[in-house]
C-alpha positions as CSV (number, residue, x, y, z in Angstrom):
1,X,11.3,-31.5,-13.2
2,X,12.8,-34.0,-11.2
3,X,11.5,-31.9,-7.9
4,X,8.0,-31.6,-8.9
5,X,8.7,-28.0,-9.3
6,X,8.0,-25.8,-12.1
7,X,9.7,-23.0,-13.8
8,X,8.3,-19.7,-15.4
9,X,9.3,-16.8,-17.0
10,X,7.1,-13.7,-16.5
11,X,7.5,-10.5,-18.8
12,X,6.4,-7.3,-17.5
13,X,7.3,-3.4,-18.4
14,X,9.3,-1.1,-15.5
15,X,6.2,0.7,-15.2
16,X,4.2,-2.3,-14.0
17,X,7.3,-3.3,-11.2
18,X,8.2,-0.2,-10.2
19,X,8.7,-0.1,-6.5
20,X,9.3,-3.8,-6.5
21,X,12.9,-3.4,-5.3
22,X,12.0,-1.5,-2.1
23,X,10.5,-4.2,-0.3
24,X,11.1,-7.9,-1.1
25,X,8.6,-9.1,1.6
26,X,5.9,-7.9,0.0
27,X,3.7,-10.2,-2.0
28,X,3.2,-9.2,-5.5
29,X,-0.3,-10.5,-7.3
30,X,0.6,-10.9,-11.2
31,X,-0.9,-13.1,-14.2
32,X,0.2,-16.6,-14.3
33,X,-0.7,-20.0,-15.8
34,X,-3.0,-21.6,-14.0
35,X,-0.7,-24.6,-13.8
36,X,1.5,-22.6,-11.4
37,X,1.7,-24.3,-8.1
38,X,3.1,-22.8,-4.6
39,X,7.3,-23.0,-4.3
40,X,7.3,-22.6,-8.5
41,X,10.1,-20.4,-9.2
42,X,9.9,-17.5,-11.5
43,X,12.0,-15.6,-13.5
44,X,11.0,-12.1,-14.2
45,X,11.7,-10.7,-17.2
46,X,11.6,-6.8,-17.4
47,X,11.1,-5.0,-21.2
48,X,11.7,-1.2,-21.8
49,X,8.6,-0.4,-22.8
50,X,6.6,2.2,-20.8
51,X,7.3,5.8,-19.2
52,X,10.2,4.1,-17.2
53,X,12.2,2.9,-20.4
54,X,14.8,5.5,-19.5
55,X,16.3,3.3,-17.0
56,X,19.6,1.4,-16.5
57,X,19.3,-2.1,-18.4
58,X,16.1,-1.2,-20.1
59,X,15.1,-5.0,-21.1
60,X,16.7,-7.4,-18.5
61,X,16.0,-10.3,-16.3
62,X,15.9,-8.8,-13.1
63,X,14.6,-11.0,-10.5
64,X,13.9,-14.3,-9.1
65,X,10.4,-14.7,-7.5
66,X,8.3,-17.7,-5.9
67,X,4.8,-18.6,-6.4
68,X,3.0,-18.6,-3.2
69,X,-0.2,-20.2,-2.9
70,X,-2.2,-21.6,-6.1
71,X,-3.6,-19.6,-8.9
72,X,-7.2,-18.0,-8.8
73,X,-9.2,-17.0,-11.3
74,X,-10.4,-13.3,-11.4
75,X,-8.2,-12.9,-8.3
76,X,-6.3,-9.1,-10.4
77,X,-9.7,-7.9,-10.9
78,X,-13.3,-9.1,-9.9
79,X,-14.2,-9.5,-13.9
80,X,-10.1,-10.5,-14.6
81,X,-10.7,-13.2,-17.6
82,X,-7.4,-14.8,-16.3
83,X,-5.4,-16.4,-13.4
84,X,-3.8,-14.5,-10.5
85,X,-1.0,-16.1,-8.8
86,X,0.6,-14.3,-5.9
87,X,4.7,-14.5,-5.7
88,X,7.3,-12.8,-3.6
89,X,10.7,-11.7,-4.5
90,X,13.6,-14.0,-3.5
91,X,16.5,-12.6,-5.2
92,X,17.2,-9.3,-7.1
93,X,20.0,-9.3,-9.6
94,X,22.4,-6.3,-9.0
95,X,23.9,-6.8,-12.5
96,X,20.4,-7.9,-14.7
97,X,21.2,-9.7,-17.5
98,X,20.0,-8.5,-21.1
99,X,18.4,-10.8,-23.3
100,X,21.1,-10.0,-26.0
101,X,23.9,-10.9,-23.6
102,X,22.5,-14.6,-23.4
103,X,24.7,-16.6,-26.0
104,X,22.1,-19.2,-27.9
105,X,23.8,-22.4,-28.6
């Protein structure tokens, strides 16, 4: 990208960001590429499955996060095989859009 910064799309169920709406300071610590960088924007996708599938707009795209910081390794878990990135909520879409509403051209 022209900026330098990157673009990601994170997929998660309900269950996993529930309570996310109640607080957008809080930092959130999810799974990431290890590529992310700090100020990469992130666009997270929410599926319906999980105990909270019940809910409005089961599968949308919900919100619009930041990465803050750089990625560590092992940072979810002390024996986490992956990358942690931390992120924080910028934007949260009163009307999420459903993947099936997206027309593909």
């Amino acid at each position: 990208m022209p900026d330098g910064r990157k673009y990601w799309l994170w997929v998660t169920t309900r269950e996993t960001a529930r309570g996310i709406d109640e607080d957008k300071e809080v930092v959130w610590t999810w799974t990431c590429d290890e590529k992310t960088e700090d100020g990469d924007l992130i666009l997270l996708y929410l599926n319906s499955k999980g105990k909270a599938a019940k809910m409005p707009h089961k599968s949308a795209f919900c919100y619009l996060m930041r990465a803050r910081g750089t990625p560590e390794d092992g940072i979810l878990e002390p024996n986490w095989p992956g990358w942690g990135c931390e992120a924080q909520v910028l934007f949260i879409f009163n009307n999420p859009v459903r993947y099936k509403d997206l027309e593909l051209v």
